[in-house]
PAFIPA-493896 format. One line per field, with one value per residue (C-alpha): residue number from 1; x, y, z. Coordinates in nm, 4 decimals. Each point is the difference from the previous one (the first is absolute). Layout:
! PAFIPA-493896
fimi: NUM,...
c1: X,...
c2: Y,...
c3: Z,...
END
This chain:
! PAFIPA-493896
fimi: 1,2,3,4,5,6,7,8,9,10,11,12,13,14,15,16,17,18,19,20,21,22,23,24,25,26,27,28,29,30,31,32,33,34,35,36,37,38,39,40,41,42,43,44,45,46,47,48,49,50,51,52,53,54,55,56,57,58,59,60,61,62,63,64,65,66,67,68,69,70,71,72,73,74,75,76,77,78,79,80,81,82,83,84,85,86,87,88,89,90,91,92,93,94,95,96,97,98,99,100,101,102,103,104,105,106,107,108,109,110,111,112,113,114,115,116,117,118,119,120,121,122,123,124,125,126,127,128,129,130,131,132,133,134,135,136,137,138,139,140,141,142,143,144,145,146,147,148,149,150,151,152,153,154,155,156,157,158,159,160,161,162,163,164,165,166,167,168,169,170,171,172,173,174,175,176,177,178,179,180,181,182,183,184,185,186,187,188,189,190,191,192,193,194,195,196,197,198,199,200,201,202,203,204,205,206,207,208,209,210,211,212,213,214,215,216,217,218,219,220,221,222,223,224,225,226,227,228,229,230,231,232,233,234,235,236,237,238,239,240,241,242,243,244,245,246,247,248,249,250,251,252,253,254,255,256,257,258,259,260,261,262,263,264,265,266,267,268,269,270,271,272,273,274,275,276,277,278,279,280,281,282,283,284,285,286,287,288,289,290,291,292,293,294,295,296,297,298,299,300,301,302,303,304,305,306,307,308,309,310,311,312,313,314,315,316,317,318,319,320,321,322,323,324,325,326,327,328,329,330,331,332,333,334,335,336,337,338,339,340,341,342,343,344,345,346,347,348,349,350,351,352,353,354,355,356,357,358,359,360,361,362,363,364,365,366,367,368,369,370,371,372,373,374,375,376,377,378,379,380,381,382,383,384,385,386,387
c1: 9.5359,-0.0016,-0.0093,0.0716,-0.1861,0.1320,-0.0480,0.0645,0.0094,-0.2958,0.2103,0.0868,-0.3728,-0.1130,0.2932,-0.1854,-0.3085,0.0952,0.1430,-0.3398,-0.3080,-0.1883,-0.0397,-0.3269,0.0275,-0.0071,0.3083,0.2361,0.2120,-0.1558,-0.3018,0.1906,0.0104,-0.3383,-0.1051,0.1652,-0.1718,0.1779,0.4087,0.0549,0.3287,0.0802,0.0880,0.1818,-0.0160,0.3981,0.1052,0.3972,0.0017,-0.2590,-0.2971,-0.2832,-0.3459,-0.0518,-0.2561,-0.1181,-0.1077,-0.1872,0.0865,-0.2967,0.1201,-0.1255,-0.0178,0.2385,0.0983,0.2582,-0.1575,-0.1599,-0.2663,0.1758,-0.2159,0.0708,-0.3035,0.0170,0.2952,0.2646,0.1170,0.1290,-0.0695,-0.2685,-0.0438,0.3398,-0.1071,-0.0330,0.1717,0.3881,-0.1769,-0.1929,0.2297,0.3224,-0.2761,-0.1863,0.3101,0.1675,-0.3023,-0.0320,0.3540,-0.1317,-0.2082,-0.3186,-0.3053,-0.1472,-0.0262,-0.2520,0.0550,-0.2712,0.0856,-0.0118,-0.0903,-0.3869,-0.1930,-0.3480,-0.0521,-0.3385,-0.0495,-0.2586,-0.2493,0.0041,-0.0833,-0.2751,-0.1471,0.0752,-0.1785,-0.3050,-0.0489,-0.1891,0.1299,0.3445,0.0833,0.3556,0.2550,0.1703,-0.3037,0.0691,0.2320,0.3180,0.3195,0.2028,0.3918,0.2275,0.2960,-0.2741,-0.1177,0.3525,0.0735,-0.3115,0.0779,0.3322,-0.0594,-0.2780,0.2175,0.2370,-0.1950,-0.0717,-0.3806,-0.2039,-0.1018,-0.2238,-0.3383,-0.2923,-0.1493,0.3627,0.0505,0.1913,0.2900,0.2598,0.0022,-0.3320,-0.0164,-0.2303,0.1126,-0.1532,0.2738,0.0269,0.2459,0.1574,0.1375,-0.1029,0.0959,0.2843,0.1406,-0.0738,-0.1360,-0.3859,-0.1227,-0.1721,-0.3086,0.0339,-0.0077,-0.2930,-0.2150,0.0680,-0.2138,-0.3836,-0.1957,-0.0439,0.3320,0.0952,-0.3159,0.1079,0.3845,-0.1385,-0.2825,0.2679,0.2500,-0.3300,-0.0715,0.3368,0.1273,0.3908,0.2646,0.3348,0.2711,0.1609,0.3381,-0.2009,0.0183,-0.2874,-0.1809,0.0322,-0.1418,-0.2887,-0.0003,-0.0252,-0.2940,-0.2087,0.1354,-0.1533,-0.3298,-0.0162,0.0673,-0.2569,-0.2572,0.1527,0.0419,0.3503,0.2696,0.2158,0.3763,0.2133,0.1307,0.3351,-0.0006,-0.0737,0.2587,0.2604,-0.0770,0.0393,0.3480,0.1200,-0.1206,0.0825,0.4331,-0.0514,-0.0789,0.2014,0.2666,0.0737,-0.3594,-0.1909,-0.2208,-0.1774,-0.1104,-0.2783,-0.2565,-0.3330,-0.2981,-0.2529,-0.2975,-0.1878,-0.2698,-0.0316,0.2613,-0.1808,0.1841,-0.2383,0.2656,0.3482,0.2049,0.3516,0.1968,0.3001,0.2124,0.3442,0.0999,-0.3254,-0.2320,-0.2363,-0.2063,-0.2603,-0.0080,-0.2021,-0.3615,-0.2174,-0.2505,-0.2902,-0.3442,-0.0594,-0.0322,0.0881,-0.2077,0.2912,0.2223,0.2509,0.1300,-0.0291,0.2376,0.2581,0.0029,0.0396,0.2881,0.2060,-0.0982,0.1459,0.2815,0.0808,-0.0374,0.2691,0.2101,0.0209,-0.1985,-0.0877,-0.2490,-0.2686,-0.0866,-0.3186,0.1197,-0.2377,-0.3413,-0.2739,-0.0899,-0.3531,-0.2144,-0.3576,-0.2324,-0.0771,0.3470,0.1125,0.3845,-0.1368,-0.0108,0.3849,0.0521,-0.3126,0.2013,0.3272,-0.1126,-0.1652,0.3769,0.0281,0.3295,-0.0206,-0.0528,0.2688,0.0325,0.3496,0.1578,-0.0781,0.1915,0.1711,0.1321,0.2548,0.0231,0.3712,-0.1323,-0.3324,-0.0905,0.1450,-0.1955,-0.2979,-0.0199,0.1011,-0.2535,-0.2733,0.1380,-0.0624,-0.3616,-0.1225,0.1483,-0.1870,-0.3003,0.0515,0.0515,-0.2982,0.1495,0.3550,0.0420
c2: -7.6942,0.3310,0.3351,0.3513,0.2657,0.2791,0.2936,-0.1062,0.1773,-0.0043,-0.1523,-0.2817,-0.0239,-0.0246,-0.2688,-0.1641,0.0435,-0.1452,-0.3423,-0.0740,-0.1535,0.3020,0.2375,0.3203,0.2705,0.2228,-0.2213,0.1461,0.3055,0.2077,-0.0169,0.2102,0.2841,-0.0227,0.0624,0.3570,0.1330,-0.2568,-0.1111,-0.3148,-0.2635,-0.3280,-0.2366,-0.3105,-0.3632,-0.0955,-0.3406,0.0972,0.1548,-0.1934,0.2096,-0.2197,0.2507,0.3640,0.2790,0.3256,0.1997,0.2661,0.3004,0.2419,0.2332,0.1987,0.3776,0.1363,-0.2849,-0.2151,-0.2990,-0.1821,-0.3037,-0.2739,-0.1728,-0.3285,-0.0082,-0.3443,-0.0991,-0.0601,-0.2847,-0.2458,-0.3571,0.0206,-0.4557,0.0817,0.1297,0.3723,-0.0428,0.0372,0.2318,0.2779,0.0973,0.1418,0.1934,0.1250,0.0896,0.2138,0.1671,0.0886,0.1481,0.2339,0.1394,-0.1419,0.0080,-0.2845,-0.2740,-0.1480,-0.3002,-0.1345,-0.3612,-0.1650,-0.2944,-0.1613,-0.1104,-0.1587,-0.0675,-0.0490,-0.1208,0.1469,-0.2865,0.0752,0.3811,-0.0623,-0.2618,0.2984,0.2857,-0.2398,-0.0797,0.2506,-0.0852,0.0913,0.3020,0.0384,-0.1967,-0.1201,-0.1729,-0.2734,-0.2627,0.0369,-0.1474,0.1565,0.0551,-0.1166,0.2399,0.2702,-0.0794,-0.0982,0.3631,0.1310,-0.1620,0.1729,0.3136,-0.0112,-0.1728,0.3283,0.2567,0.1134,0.1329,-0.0861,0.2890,-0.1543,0.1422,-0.2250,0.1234,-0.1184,0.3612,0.2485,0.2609,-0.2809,-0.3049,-0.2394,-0.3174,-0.1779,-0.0392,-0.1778,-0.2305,-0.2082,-0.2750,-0.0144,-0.3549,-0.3265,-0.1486,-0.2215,0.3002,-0.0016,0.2862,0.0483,0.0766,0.2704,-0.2839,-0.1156,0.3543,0.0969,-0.3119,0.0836,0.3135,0.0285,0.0356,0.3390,0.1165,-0.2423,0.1256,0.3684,-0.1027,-0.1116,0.3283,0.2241,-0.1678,-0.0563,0.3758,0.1176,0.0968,0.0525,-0.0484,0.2035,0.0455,0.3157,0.1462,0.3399,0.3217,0.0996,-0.3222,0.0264,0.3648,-0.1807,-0.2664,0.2419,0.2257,-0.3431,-0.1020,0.3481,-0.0734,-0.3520,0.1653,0.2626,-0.2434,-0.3102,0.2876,-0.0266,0.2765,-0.0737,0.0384,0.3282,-0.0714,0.1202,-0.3218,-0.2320,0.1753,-0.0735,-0.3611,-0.0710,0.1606,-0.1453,-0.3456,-0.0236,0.0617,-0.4134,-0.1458,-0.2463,0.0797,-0.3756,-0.1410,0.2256,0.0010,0.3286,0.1488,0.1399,0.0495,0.2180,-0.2396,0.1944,-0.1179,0.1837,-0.0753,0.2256,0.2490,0.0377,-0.0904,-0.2200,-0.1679,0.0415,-0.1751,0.0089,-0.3049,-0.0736,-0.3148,-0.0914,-0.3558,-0.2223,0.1931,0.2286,0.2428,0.2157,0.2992,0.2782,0.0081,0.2368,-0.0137,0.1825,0.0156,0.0333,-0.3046,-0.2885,-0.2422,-0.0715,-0.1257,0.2065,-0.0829,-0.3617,0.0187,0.1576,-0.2780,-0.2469,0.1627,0.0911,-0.3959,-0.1435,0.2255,-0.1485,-0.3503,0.0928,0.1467,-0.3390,0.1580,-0.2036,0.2125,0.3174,0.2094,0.2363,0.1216,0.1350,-0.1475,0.0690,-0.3495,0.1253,-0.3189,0.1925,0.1135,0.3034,0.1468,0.2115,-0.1464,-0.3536,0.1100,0.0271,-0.3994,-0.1097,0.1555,-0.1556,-0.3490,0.0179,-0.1167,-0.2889,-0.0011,0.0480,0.2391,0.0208,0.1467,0.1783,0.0270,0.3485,0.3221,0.0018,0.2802,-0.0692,0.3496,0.0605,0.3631,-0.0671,0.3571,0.1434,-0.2921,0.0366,0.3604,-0.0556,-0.2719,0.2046,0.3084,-0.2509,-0.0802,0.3224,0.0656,-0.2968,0.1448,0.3573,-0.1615,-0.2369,-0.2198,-0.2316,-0.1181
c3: -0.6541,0.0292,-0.2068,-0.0149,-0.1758,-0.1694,-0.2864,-0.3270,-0.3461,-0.2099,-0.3044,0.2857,0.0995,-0.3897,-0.0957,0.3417,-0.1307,-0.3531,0.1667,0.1421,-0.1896,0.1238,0.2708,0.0552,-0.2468,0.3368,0.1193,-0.3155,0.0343,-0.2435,0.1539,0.2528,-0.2376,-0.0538,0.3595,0.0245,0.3019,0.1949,0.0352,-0.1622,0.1057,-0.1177,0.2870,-0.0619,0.2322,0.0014,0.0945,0.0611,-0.3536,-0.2097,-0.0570,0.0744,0.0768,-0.0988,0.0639,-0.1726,0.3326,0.0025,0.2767,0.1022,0.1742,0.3546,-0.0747,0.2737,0.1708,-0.2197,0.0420,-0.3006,-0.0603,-0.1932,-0.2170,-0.2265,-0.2697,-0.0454,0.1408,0.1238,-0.3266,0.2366,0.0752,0.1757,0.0681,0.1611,0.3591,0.0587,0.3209,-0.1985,-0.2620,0.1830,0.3065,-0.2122,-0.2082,0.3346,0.1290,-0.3066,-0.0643,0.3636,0.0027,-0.3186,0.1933,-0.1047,0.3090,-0.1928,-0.2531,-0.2489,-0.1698,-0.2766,-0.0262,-0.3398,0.1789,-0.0680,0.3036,-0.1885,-0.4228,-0.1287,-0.3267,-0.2194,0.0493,0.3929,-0.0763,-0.1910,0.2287,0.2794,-0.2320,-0.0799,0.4207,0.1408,0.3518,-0.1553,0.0986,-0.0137,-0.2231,0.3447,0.0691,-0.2598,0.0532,-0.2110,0.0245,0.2901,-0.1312,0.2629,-0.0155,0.0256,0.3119,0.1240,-0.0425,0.1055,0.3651,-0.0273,-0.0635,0.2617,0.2848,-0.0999,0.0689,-0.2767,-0.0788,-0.3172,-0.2057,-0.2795,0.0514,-0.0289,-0.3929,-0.1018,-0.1280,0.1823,-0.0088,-0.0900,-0.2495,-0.0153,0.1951,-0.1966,-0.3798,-0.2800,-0.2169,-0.2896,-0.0156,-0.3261,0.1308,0.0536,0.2938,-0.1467,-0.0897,-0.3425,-0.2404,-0.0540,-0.3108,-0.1496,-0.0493,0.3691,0.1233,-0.2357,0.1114,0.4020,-0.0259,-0.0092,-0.3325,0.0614,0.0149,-0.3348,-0.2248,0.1242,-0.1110,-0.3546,-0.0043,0.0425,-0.3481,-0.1965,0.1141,-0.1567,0.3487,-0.1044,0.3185,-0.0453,0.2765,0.0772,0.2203,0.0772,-0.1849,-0.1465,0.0572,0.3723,-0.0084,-0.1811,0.2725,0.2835,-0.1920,0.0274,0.3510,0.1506,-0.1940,0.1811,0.2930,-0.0191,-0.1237,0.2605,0.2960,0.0898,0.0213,-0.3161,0.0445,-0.2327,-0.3552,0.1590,0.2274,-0.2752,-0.2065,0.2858,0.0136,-0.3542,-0.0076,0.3200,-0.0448,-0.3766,0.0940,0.1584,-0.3557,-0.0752,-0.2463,-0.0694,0.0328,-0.1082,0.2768,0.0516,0.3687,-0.0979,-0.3083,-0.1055,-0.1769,-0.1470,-0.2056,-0.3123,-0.1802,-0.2983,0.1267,0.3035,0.3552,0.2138,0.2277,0.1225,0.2655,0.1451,-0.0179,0.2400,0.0093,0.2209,-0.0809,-0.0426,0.1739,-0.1788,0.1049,-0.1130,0.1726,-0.1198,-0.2078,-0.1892,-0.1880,-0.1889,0.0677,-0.4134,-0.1511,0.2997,-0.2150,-0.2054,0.2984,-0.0097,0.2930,-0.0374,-0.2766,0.1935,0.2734,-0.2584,-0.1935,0.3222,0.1294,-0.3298,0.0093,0.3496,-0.1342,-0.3137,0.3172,0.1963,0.2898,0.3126,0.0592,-0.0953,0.2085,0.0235,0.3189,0.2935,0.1145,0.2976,0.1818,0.0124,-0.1644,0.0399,-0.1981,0.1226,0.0315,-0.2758,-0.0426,-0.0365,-0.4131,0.0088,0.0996,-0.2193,-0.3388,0.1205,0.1297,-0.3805,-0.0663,0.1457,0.2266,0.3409,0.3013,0.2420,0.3400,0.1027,0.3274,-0.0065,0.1192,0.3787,0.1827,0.2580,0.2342,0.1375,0.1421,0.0946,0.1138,-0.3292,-0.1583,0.1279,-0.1043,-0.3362,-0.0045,0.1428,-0.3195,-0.2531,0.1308,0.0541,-0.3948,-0.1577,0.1457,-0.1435,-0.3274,0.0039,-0.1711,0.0883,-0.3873
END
C-alpha cells in the first residue's frame, strides 16, 4: 500500500476530524487560527482518493531565509499500528518540497501507563526517584514507533523534567472506560480516587461551592484576572486576555451543529459570589481535556477547585468520553523536588500516568537547523522560563 499526502481544506480536515472517535485538540483546524504567529495547513493521507490520515501543521518560519520548521503538535492523525514506513515518507517528502529545513512530529502514541496504585507505591519509595523507575506496562505500538523514528534519523526532543518548549511527555489520565468497553459510572469513578480528593468533592457542595459553565465574555475576563493571580502567586508568566479571547472564538466555530458538542467551555466556581476556581474545558470526540486552572488564595478550604474537576469529569461521563484528561506532568517521584506536588494532586484521581512518545525533529537542512536550534536555546534561556 501506498499513499500520497497532500493540502486539504480545513472544512475537509474538520468533516475528517468528525468521522473519527477522537483526535488532539492541537490536531483540529481551528486550532490553526489559534496559533497566529505561525502558518497553519491541513495535510491530508490519500489512498487514490479516499482520505484516510490528516494533519494540522504548524509552519515557523526562518526570518530571511524562506525556509520554515514544520511542526505536528500531536500529530500527524494517522494509523499509527499501521507501519510508519508507507506513512512518514510522502509527508517527509511534501513538506520538504515546501520548503521546510525541518520537521517535528509529537506522536499520540503511549510508550509506558502506570496506574495510580504504581505511583503511589513510586511516591512512598524513597529509592524512587523518577516515575520511569517503576515498572509499568510498556505499550507496544509505542515502542514500535519509538525504534522507527530512531532508525530514521530523527532526534528526540523531550527534555528530561517532561516540560519543555513543546507539548508534555508525561500526562496524567483518567479512563472513563472499563476495559470491555463499557461506561464507568459516576460511583465507579468517585470510589477510584483517594479519600482526600472525595471528602474535598463533598466539602466543597456542603460548602455551597456553585459550578456554572461559560462561552467567554465577561466570564473569561474574570477567568484571566484569577489566572494572572495564580501566576503571580504559582511564579509562572501568564499568557494575554487577547490570546484567550482568540481561542474561544476560533475553537467555538467546530461545535457541532447536529450534536451539540461544544469545542471548548469556561468552569468557574463561587462560593458566596466570590470566584475561587476556574478552568478551561476542551473536548474533540471522546477525549476531554482540561486545559487551563486558576485559583484563589482566599478561601481554598472550601475546595474550590475540587469541585471543578468533578463537574468537568461528570460532564465527560454524560459526553460518552473514553477518556479525561488533566494533561501535562513532571516524572520526578522525589520528595524534595518541587513539581512532585503536581502528580501527588492528580494521582489523588485515581486513573493513570502515561508516558508519550514524545516530540522528534527530523533535520532536512542541518546547518539551517542547527542554527535555528541553537536561536531557540539561547531564547529559552533569556526568558527563564520554556512554559
Amino acid at each position: 500500500m501506498s499513499f500520497t499526502v497532500r493540502p486539504i481544506s480545513p472544512a475537509e480536515h474538520l468533516d475528517h476530524v468528525r468521522s473519527r472517535r477522537s483526535v488532539s485538540f492541537l490536531q483540529t483546524p481551528a486550532w490553526g487560527g489559534v496559533k497566529t504567529e505561525w502558518r497553519s495547513e491541513s495535510l491530508g493521507w490519500f489512498a487514490g482518493e479516499r482520505l484516510v490520515g490528516a494533519a494540522l501543521v504548524l509552519h515557523r518560519p526562518v526570518p530571511r531565509l524562506g525556509q520554515s520548521l514544520a511542526y505536528l503538535p500531536w500529530g500527524p492523525d494517522i494509523d499509527w499500528a499501521g507501519g510508519l514506513t508507507v506513512w512518514f515518507p510522502p509527508m517527509v517528502s511534501y513538506l520538504r518540497s515546501q520548503g521546510a529545513f525541518a520537521i517535528r512530529v509529537a506522536p499520540p502514541v503511549p510508550t509506558d501507563t502506570w496506574d495510580a496504585a504504581q505511583v503511589k507505591a513510586g511516591i512512598a519509595d524513597p529509592d524512587v526517584v523518577r516515575l520511569t523507575d517503576v515498572t509499568g506496562s510498556a505499550q507496544k505500538v509505542g515502542t514500535e514507533v519509538t525504534r522507527y523514528l530512531r532508525d530514521a534519523g530523527w532526534i528526540p526532543q523531550s527534555p528530561e523534567d517532561g516540560f519543555g518548549a513543546g507539548q508534555p511527555q508525561f500526562t496524567y489520565e483518567i479512563p472513563l472506560r472499563h476495559p470491555d468497553g463499557t461506561a464507568r459510572s459516576e460511583d465507579d469513578v468517585l470510589k477510584g480516587m483517594n479519600q482526600l480528593w472525595r471528602r474535598n468533592i463533598k466539602k466543597a457542595a456542603k460548602a455551597g461551592v456553585e459550578v456554572t459553565t461559560s462561552t467567554g465574555g465577561e466570564d473569561l475576563k474574570a477567568f484571566h484576572d484569577l489566572y494572572v493571580h495564580t501566576a503571580e502567586r504559582d511564579h509562572f508568566t501568564p499568557r494575554p486576555l487577547a490570546y484567550f479571547e482568540k481561542m474561544f472564538a476560533t475553537l467555538s466555530t467546530e461545535d457541532h451543529p447536529a450534536t451539540g458538542e461544544q469545542r471548548i467551555r469556561l468552569y468557574l466556581a463561587r462560593h458566596e459570589g466570590d470566584l475561587v476556581a476556574a478552568t478551561i474545558y476542551v473536548r474533540v470526540g471522546t477525549h476531554a481535556w482540561y486545559v487551563y486552572g486558576a485559583s484563589s488564595t482566599e478561601k481554598r478550604d472550601v475546595r474550590g477547585s475540587n469541585a471543578l474537576q468533578w463537574a468537568m469529569i461528570r460532564d465527560s461521563l454524560t459526553a460518552g468520553c473514553d477518556v479525561y484528561d488533566l494533561r501535562g506532568i513532571t516524572p520526578t517521584l522525589s520528595a524534595d523536588d518541587p513539581h512532585v506536588g503536581l502528580i501527588q494532586f492528580k494521582v489523588g484521581t485515581g486513573g493513570r500516568a502515561v508516558k508519550y512518545v514524545g516530540e522528534w525533529d527530523l533535520p532536512l537542512r542541518p546547518l539551517v537547523y542547527r542554527a535555528f536550534d541553537l536561536y531557540m536555546r539561547r531564547r529559552s534561556r533569556q526568558s527563564g522560563s520554556s512554559r
